[in-house]
N, C-alpha and C positions, 0 to 999 in steps of 0.2 A: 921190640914191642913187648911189652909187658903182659903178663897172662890173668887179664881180667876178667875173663870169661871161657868155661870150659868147652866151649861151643866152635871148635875151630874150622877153619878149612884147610885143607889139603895144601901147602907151599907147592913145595915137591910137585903133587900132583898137578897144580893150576900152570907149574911154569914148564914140565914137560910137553902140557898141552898146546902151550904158546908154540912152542918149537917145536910141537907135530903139526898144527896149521902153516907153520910160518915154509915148510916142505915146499907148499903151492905157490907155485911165480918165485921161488924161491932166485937170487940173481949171483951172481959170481963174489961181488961187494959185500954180501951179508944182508941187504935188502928181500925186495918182496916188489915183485910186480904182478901184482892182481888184480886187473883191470876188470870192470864191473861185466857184468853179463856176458865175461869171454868164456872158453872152456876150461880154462885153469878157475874161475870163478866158480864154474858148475862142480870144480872136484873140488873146491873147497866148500861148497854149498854142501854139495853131499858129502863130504866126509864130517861137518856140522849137523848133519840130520843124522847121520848114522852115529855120533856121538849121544843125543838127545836122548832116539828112540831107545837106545841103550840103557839110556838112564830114565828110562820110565814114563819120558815125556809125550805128550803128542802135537805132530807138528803141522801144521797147516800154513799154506802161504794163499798170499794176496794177489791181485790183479796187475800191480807190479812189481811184484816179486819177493815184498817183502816176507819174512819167516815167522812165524810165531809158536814158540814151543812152550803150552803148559801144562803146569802140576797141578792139580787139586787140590782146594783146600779144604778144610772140615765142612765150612758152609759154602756150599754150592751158589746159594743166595749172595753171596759179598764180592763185590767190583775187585777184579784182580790188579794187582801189585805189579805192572810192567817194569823192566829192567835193559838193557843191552846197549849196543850200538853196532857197528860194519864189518865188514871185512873186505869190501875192496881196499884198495889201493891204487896212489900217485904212479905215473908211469917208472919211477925210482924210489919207491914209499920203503918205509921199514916192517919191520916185524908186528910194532905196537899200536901204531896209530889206525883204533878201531877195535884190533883184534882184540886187545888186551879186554875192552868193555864186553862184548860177546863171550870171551873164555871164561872169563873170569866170572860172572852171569852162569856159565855152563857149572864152575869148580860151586857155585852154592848152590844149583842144583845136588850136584853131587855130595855135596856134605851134607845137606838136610837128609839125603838117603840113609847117609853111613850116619849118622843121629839118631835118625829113626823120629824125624822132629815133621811134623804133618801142622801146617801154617792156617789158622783161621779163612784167609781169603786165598783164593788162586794166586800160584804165581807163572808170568810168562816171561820167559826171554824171547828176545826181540833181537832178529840179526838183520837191519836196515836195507835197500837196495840204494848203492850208487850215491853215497854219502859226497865223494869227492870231485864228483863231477868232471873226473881231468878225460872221460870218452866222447860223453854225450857233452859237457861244456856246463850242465846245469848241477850243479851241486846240491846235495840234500833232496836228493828226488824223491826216492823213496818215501821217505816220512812228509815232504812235501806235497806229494797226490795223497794221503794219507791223510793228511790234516787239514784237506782242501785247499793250499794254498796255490796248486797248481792244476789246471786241468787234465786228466787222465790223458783225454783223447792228444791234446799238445802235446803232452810227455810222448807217448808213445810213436808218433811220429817225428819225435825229435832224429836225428843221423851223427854218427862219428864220419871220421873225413874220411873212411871207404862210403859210405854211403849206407851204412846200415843203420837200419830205426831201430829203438829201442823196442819197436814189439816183437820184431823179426828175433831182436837177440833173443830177450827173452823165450821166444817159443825155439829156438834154436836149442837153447841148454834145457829147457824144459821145467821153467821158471815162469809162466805165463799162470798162477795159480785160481784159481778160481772163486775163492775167497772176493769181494767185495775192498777196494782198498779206500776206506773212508771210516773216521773216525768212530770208536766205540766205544762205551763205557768202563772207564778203568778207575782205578783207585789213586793210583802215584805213579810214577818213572821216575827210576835213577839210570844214571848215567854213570857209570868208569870208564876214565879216559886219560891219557898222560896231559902234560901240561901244553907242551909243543913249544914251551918257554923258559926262559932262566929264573926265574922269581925263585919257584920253592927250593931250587939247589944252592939259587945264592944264600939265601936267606936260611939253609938246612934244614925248611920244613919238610916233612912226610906227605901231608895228606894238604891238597889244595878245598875247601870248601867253599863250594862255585858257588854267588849270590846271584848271577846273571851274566849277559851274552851282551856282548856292547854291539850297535848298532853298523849298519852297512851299507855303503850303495855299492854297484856293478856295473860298467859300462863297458860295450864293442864300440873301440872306435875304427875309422876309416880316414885316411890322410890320399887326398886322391888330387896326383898331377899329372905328368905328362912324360912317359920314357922317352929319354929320347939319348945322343952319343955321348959318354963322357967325354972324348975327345975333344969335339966341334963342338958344344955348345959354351958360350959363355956365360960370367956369374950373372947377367941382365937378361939372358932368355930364359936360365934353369926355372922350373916347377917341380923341386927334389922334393917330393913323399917323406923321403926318409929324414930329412935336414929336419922339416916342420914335427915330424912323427918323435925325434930327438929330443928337440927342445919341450915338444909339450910332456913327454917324460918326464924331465928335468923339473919341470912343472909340477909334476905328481910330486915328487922328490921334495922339493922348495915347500910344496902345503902340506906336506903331513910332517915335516921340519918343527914350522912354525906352532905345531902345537906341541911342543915338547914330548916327552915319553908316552903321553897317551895316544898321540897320531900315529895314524897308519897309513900308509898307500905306496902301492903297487902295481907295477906292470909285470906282468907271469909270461904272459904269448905275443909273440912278434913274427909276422909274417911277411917279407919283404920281398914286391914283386916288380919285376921280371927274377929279381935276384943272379945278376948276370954281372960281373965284377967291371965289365965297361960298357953297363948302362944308368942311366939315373935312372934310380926306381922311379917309379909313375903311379907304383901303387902302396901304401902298408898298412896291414889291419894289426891291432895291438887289442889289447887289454885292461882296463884301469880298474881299480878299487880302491876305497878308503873305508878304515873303520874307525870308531872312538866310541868312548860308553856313553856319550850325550847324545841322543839324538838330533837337537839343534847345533850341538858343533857339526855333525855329519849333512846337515841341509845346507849350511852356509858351506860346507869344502863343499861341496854339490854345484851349489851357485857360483862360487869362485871361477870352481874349476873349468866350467863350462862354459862360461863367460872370458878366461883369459887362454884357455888353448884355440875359441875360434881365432881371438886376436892376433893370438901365434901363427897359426894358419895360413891367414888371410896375408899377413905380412909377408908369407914364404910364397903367392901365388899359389896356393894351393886349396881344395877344398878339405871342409872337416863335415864327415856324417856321425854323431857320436848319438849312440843308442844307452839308453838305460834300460839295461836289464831287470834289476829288482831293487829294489831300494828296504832292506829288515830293520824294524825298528829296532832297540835295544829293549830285551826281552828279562823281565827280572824273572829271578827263580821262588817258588812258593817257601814262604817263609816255613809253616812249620816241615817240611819235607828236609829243606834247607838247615833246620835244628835238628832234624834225625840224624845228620852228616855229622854235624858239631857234638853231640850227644854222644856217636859214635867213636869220632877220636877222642873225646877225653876220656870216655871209658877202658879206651886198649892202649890210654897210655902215649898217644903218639902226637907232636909236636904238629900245629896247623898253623894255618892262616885261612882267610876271607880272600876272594879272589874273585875278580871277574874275568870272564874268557874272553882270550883277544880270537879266539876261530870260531867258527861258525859249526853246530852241531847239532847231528837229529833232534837230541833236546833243546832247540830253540822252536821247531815247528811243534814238536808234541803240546810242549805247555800252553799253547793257548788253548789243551783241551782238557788237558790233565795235570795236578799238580805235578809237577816237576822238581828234581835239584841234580846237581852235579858232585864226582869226584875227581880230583885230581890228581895223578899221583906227577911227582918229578922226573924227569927224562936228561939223558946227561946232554952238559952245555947248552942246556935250551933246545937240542938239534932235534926236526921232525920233517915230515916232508925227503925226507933223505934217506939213501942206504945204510945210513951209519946212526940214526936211531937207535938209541940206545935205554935199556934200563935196568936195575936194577935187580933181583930175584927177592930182595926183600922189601924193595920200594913195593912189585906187585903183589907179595904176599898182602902187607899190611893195606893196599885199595884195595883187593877182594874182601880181606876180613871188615873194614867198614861198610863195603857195599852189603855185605851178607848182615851184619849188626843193621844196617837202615831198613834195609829190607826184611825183614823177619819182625821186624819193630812195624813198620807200617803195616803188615799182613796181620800182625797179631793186634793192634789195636782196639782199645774198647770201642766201640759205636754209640 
């Protein structure tokens, strides 16, 4: 990274700080399981506020539990500069995904101190609740009752499969804040984030500069037949859940084929009941998603899909209950926010691309209220979601130094 500006951040200091969160939910593998509103969530929550307050900031949280920690800026009067992203974590998540946007958010705090650099407009970090949704099932909660996309009261009675709601946890860890959680006047958001993909490593770019968020549906499905003996029954009596539940996989599998390299879809969760190795299951809930950055390719796999796994189904004697969960449009990012990114890497020197995000991120709810842009930095092999997430020390130096050049840029703006 070339030294275009004497305005640095801390390396060292930002990636020690990675590996002092990464402590909590810390796993055997090198991972991080930090499930949202656990108690390991609450020690990483507080050892994030006791970071902040440290560094001069003041922190208030929200209704569900989101964080907000700001600085002051010269005019009191001017819409603050939001920045961050999560820190939970996949039940087997890594170190980065999340943390690194949060930390690093924290490291330009911290360098504007050791600066002595006092920003036109307020700045806040922002450490999201329950980005990943692998407890409660609802992903982007947080910044989603925030941005009103979801209802508070729904969220909050949502359950993990003990049985606990989301308000319970929250007052549990002591994250139930009283803050208001619904949208407010801000300036911009940025977002740093790894890529969760192979693009910028194949390609040996640096810095991914996110134009937008490609679109998505979600659906619970249900495959419901009739357990009954593997033994006694024949292929003319079976109602196998699992056989129909199989093929309409396969199905996912076959439609997001067909769209070449921009298709997505996935089955994540499979539940197979009785689950008993000499019964035919009778019951299996699963999982489906697809994404692609069109929104009408995403309506028509919508349609397809819908239409050809009851087919599936029906053919197997079995029923299909298939629920759509949410359906996110594809979300673009605020053009000039988006050139403070671009602005950014050419100035420090560092090799980009234009990129659109195949994952879903707080920064898709925020912008419909705020301008918005993303950063990305590269992650080895593409790999995220996993223990073995990996990055960098100089990949995350040089996305906090863009994050900190976008941000200091938008705060300091003429009006």
């Amino acid at each position: 990274m070339s030294a275009q500006t004497n305005q640095r951040i801390d390396g060292k200091r930002l990636w020690d700080s990675l590996m002092d969160m990464a402590r909590f939910g810390a796993t055997p593998k090198g991972g991080v399981r930090r499930l949202t509103l656990t108690d390991i969530d609450r020690q990483g929550r507080d050892h994030f506020r006791a970071r902040c307050t440290a560094a001069g900031l003041t922190v208030r949280v929200d209704e569900i539990g989101n964080m907000f920690a700001r600085r002051p800026g010269r005019d009191p009067d001017r819409l603050p500069v939001l920045f961050g992203s999560h820190l939970d974590s996949q039940p087997s998540g890594g170190k980065f995904d999340g943390a690194l946007g949060v930390i690093a958010g924290l490291e330009v705090m911290r360098s504007l101190n050791d600066l002595g650099i006092v920003t036109e407009a307020p700045l806040e970090l922002v450490n999201w609740t329950d980005e990943e949704g692998s407890r409660f099932g609802h992903s982007l909660m947080g910044s989603g009752v925030w941005a009103g996309v979801y209802a508070l009261d729904k969220v909050q009675g949502l359950t993990d499969l003990d049985g606990a709601t989301v308000q319970a946890a929250l007052e549990g860890i002591g994250y139930a804040g009283p803050e208001k959680a619904r949208p407010f006047p801000a300036d911009a958001y940025f977002e740093l984030h790894i890529e969760q993909g192979p693009i910028l490593e194949r390609e040996e770019k640096q810095i991914g500069i996110v134009t937008g968020a490609q679109a998505q549906v979600w659906y619970d499905a249900v495959c419901i037949g009739q357990d009954s003996h593997a033994g006694t029954t024949p292929p003319s009596a079976r109602k196998d859940a699992l056989v129909a539940a199989a093929r309409i996989i396969d199905l996912v599998d076959q439609l997001m084929r067909a769209q070449g390299e921009d298709g997505r879809g996935t089955v994540g969760q499979l539940q197979v009941l009785p689950n008993s190795r000499n019964v035919i299951p009778g019951e299996v809930r699963f999982s489906v998603e697809f994404r692609h950055p069109d929104d009408a390719t995403v309506a028509t796999l919508a349609q397809q899909f819908e239409a050809r796994a009851s087919a599936l189904a029906q053919g197997c004697g079995v029923r299909l209950d298939l629920t759509e969960l949410f359906r996110i449009p594809a979300q673009p990012f605020d053009p000039a926010c988006v050139d403070l990114v671009r602005q950014a890497a050419a100035r420090l020197g560092l090799s980009s691309r234009e990129i659109v995000s195949g994952a879903g991120h707080d920064a898709v709810y925020v912008a419909r209220h705020v301008p918005t842009a993303m950063i990305f930095t590269p992650c080895k092999d593409g790999l995220s979601h996993n223990e073995a997430e990996s990055i960098d020390p100089v990949e995350a130096e040089a996305g906090c130094q863009v994050l900190f050049e976008a941000v200091v840029a938008r705060a300091n703006r003429a009006l």
